[in-house]
C-alpha positions, -999 to +999 in steps of 0.1 A: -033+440+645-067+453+633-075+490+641-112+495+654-134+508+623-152+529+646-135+559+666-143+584+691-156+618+673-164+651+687-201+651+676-228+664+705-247+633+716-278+656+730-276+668+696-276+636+679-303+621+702-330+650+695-331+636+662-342+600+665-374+592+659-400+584+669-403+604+704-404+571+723-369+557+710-358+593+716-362+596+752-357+559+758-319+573+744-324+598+767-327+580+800-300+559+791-278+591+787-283+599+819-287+561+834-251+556+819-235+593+828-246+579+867-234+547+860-200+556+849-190+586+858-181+592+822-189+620+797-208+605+770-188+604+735-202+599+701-184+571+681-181+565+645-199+583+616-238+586+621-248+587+583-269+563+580-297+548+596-305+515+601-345+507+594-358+493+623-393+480+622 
């Protein structure tokens, strides 16, 4: 059986999400923070290694 590449880690999401730019993308992350806290009931977890970016246009 394959093991999932990416894992939970205990990085801050907030944290993580003040850093995305631009400021639109940033609190589009945001809302969905708090759409999918609501949604779920779940505390949000950060997953995998966020070392690199991937260019978006």
């Amino acid at each position: 059986m394959v093991d999932n590449a990416a894992q939970p880690t205990d990085g801050d999401v907030e944290e993580y999400l003040a850093t995305i730019e631009p400021a639109g993308r940033r609190e589009d992350g945001f809302r969905l923070l708090t759409l999918m806290a609501d949604v779920t009931g779940e505390a949000p977890t950060t997953w995998g290694a966020a070392t690199s970016r991937v260019p978006t246009r």
